[in-house]
Z-matrix of the N, CA and C atoms (Angstrom, degrees):
N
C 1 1.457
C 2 1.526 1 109.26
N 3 1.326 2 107.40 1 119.46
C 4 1.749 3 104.42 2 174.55
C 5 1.549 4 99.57 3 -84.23
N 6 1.307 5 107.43 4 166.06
C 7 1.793 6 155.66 5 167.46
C 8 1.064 7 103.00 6 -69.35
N 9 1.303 8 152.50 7 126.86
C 10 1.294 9 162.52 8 102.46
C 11 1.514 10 117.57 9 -44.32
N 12 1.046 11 120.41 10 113.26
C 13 2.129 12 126.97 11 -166.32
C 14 2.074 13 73.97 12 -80.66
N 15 1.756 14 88.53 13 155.49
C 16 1.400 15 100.72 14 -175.07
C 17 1.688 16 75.98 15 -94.16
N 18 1.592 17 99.25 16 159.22
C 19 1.432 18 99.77 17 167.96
C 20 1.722 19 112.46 18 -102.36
N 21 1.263 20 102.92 19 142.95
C 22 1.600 21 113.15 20 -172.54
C 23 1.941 22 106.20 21 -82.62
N 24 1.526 23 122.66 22 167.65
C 25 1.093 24 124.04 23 -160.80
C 26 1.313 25 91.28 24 -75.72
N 27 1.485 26 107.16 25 172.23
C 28 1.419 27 154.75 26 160.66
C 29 1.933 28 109.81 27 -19.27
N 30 1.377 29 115.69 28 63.63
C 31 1.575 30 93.07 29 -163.51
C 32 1.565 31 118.88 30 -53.05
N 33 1.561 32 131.75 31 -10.50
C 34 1.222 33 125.95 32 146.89
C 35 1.187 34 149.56 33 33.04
N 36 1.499 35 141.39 34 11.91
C 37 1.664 36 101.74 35 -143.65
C 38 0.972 37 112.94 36 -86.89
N 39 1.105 38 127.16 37 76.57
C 40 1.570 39 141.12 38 172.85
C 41 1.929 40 101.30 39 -133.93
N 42 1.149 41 106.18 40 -20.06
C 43 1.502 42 117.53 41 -159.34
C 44 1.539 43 109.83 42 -69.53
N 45 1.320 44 123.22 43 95.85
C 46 1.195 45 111.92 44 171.44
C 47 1.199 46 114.10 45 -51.17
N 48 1.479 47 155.19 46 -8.74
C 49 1.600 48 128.07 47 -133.59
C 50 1.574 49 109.91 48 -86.25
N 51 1.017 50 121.21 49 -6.36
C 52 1.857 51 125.93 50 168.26
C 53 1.441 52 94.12 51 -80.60
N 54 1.616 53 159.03 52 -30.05
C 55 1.258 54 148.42 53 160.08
C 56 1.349 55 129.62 54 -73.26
N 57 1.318 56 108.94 55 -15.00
C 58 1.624 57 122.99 56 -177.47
C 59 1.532 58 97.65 57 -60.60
N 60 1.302 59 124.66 58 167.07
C 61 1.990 60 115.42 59 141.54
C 62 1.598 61 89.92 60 -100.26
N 63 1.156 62 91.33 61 167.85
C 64 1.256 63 119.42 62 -162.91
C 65 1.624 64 125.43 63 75.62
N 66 1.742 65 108.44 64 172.79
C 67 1.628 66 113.44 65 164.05
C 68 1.482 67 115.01 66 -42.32
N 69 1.087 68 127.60 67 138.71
C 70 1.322 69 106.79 68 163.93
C 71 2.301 70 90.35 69 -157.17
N 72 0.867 71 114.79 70 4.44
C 73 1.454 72 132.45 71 -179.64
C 74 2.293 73 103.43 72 -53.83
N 75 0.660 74 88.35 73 162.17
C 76 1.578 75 113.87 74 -155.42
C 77 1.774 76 96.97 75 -61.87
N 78 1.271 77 142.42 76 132.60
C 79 1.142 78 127.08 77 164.19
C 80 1.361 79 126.62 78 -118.35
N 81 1.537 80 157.00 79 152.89
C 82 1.054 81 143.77 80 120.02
C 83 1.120 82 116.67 81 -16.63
N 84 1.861 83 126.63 82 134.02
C 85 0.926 84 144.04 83 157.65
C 86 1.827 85 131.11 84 -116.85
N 87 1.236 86 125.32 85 122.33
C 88 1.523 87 114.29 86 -166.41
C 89 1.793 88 71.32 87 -102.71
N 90 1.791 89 97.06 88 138.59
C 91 1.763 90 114.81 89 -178.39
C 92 2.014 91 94.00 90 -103.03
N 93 0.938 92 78.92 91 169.94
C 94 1.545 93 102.46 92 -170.25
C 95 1.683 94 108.67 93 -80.67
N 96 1.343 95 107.03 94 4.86
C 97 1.408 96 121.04 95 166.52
C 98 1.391 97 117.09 96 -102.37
N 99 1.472 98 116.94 97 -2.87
C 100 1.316 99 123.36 98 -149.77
C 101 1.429 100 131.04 99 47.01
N 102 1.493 101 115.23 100 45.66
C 103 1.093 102 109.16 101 148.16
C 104 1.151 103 125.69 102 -136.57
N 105 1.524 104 152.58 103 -169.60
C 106 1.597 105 141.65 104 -146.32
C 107 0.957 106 105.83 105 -134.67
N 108 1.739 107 129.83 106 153.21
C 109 1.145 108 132.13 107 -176.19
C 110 1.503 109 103.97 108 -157.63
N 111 0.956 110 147.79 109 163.66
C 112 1.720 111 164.09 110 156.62
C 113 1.536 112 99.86 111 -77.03
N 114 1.397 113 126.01 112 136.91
C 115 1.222 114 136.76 113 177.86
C 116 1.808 115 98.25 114 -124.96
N 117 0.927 116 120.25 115 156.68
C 118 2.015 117 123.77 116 146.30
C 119 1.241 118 86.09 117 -79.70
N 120 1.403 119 115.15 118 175.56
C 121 1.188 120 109.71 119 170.85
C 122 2.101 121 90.84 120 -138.16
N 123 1.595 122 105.04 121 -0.20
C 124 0.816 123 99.79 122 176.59
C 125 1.912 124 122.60 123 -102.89
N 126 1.843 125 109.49 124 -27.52
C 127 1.604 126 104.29 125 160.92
C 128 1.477 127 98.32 126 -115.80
N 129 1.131 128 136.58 127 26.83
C 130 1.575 129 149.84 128 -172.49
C 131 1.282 130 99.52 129 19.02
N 132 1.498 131 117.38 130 68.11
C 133 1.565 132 134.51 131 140.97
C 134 1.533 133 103.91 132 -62.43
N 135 1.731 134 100.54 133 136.97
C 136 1.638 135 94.24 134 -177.13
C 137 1.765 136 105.37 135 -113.26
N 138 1.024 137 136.88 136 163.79
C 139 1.408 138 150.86 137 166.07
C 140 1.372 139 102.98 138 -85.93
N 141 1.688 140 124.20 139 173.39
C 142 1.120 141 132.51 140 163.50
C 143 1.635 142 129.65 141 -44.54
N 144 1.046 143 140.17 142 151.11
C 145 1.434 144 149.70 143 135.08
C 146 1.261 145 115.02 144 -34.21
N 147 1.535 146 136.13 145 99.03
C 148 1.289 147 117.47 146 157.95
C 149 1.322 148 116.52 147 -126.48
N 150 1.735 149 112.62 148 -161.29
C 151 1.440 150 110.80 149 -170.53
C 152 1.551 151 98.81 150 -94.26
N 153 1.142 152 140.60 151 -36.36
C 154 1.742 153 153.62 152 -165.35
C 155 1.521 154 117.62 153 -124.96
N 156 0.940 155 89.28 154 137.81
C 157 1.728 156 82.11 155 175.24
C 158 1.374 157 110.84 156 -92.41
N 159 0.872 158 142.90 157 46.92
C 160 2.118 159 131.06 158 135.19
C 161 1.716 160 74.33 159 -100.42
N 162 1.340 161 159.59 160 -70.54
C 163 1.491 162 131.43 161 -133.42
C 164 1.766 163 84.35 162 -78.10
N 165 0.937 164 156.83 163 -10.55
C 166 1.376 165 148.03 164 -154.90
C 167 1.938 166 82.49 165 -96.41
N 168 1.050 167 119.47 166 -52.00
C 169 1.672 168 118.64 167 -163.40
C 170 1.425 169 96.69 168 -80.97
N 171 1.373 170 136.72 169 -50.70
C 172 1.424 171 139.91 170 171.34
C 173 1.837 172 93.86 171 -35.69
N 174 1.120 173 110.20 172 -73.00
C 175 1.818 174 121.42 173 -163.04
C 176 2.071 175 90.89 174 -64.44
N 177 0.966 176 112.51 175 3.09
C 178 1.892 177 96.30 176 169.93
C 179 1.331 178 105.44 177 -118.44
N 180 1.657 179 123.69 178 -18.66
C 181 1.309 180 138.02 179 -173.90
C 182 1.540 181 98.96 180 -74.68
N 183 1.424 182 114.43 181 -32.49
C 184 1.687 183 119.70 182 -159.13
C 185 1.558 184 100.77 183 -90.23
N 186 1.210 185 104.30 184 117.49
C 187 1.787 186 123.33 185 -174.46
C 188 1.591 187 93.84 186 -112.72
N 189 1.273 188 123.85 187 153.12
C 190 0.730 189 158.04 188 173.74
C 191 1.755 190 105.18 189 -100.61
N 192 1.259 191 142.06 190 -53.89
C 193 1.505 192 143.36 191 146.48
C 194 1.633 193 94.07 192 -115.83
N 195 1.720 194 96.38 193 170.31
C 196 1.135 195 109.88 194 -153.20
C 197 1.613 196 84.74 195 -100.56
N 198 1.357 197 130.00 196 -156.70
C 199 1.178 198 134.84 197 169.02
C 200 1.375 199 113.17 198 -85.46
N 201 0.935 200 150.67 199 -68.27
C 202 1.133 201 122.97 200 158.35
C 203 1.388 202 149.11 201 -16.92
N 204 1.354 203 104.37 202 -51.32
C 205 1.687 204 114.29 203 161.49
C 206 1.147 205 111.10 204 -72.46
N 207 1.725 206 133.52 205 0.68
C 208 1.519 207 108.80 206 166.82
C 209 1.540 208 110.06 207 -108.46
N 210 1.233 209 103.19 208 -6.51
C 211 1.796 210 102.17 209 171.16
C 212 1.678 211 91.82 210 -64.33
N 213 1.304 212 117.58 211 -63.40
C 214 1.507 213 110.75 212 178.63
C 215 1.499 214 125.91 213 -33.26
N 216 1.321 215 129.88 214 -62.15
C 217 1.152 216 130.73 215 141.57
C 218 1.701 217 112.58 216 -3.82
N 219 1.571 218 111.98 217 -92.06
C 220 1.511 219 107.16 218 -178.93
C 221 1.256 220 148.11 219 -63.30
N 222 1.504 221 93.62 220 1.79
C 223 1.696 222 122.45 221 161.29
C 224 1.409 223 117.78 222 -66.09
N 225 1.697 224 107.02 223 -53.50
C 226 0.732 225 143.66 224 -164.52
C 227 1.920 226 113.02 225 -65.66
N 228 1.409 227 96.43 226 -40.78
C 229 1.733 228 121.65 227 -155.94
C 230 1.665 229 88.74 228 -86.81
N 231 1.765 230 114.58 229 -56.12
C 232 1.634 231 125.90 230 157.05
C 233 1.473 232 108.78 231 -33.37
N 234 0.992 233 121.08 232 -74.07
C 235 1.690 234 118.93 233 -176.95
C 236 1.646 235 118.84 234 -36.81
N 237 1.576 236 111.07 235 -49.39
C 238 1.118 237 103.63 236 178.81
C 239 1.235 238 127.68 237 -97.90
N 240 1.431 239 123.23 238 22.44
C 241 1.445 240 143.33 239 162.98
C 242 1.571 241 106.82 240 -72.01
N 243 1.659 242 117.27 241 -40.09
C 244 1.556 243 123.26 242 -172.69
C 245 1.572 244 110.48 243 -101.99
């Protein structure tokens, strides 16, 4: 029996979906090409193209900064606009 990785939130920060009511949390998608991808389902930020879905949730799980370090970033990106 394989593992399915849970998928983590919306890296976003623009993403309302923790203010919405309702579901609005990240989903697997099988595409009409047959292959899989992670959607928001709440600002429909998309994840990678892959062939399976655990590499489709692995490739939306994989941040580059975490959430925190990218609010920093847009603090940061704001500051030097003024």
């Amino acid at each position: 029996m394989t593992h399915t990785p849970t998928l983590k939130p919306c890296p976003n920060p623009w993403c309302e979906a923790d203010e919405r009511e309702g579901d609005f949390s990240p989903e697997v998608r099988h595409t009409s090409f047959g292959n899989w991808q992670v959607c928001c389902t709440s600002c429909q930020q998309k994840g990678p193209v892959t062939t399976n879905e655990p590499h489709a949730i692995t490739a939306w799980n994989t941040r580059t900064v975490e959430a925190g370090g990218v609010q920093e970033l847009v603090e940061a990106a704001r500051e030097a606009q003024y």
